[in-house]
C-alpha positions as CSV (number, residue, x, y, z in Angstrom):
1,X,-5.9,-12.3,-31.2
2,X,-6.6,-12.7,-27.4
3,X,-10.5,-12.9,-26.1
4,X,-11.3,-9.4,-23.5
5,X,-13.3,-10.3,-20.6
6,X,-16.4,-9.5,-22.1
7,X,-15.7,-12.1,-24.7
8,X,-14.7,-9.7,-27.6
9,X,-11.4,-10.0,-29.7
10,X,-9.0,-7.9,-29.0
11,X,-5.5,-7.2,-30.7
12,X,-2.1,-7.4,-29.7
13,X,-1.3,-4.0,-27.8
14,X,1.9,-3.6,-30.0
15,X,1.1,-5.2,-33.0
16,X,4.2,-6.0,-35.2
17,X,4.3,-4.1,-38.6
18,X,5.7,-6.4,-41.6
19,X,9.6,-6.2,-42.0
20,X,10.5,-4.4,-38.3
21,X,12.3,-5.8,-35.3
22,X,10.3,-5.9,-32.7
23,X,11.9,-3.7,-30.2
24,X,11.2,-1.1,-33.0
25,X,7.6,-1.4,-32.3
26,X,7.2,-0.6,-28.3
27,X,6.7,2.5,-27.2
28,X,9.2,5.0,-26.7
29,X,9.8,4.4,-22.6
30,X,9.9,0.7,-23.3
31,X,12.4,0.3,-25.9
32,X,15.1,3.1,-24.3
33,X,15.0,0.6,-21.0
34,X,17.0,-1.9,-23.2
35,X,19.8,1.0,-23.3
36,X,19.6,2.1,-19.8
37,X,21.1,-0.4,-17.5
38,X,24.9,-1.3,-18.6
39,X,26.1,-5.0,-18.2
40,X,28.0,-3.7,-14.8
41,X,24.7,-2.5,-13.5
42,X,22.9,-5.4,-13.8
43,X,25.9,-7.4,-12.2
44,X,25.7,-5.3,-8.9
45,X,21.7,-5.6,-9.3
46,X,22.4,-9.5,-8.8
47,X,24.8,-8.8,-6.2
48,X,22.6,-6.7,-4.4
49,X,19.1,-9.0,-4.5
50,X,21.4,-12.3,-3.5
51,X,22.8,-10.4,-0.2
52,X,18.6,-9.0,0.4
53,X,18.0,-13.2,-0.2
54,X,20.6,-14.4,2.4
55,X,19.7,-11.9,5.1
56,X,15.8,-12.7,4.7
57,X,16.5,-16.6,4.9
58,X,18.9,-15.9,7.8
59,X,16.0,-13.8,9.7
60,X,14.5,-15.3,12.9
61,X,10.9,-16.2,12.7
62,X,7.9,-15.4,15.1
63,X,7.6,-18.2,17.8
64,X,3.5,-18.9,16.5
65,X,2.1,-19.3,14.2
66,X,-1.7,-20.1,14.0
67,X,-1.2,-22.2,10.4
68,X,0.8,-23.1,8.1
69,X,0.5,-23.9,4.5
70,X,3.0,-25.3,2.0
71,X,2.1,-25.3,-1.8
72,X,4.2,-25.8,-5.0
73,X,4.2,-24.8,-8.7
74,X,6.4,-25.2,-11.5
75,X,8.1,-21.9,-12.9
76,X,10.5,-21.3,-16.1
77,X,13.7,-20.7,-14.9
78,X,17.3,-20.1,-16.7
79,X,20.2,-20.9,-15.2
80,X,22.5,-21.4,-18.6
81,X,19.5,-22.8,-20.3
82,X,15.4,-22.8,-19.8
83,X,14.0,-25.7,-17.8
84,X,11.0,-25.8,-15.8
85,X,11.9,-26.1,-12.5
86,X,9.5,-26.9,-8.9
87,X,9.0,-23.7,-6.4
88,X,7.8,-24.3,-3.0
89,X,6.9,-21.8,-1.0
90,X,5.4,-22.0,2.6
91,X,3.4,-19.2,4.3
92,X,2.7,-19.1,7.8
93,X,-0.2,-16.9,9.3
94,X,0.2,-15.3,12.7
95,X,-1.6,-14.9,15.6
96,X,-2.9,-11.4,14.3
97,X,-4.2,-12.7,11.2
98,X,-0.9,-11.3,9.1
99,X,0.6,-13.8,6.5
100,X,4.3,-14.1,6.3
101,X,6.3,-16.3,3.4
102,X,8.3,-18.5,5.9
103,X,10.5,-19.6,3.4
104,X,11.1,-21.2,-0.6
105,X,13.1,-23.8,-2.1
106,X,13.9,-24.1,-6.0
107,X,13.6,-26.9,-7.2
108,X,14.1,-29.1,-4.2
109,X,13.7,-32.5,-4.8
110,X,15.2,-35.9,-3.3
111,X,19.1,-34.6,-1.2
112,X,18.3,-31.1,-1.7
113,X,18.2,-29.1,1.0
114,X,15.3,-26.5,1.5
115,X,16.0,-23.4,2.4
């Protein structure tokens, strides 16, 4: 059971029923999105997002910048297997007041370079 913001108990939105997978238990929308996308679809997805990521890090980036702020976290990540791995991201704000994400680096530690 997970506590509301009011403090009451609450239960699970899909709770599991006793001998059922539990795909079997989402709602109707949910569990056909397992079906949709085909292996070949979610390849080009990939393909598609890493060409987006390469022309944003290639970009050119406003001359000013009034501050800038760099902060970390650590995020679950799978790349063959689960491992927690560092994310920085730094976030410049403009002249105008607008905030832009400058740039990130994946776990970047000692001889990695940050993108």
């Amino acid at each position: 059971m997970k506590a509301g913001l009011a403090g009451a108990f609450r239960g699970h939105p899909y709770p599991l029923r006793r001998g059922r997978k539990h795909h079997e238990d989402l709602p109707l929308p949910r569990r056909n999105l397992r079906a949709f996308y085909s292996p070949q679809s979610i390849s080009r997805l990939i393909q598609v997002t890493a060409e987006k990521v390469k022309a944003w890090r290639e970009r050119s980036l406003s001359d000013e910048y009034y501050a800038v702020f760099v902060d970390g976290t650590f995020l679950f990540t799978r790349r063959g297997k689960t491992a927690r791995d560092s994310v920085y991201i730094a976030l410049g704000i403009k002249p105008d007041g607008r905030r832009e994400i400058l740039g990130f680096c994946i776990s970047c530690g000692r001889g990695k370079r940050s993108e």
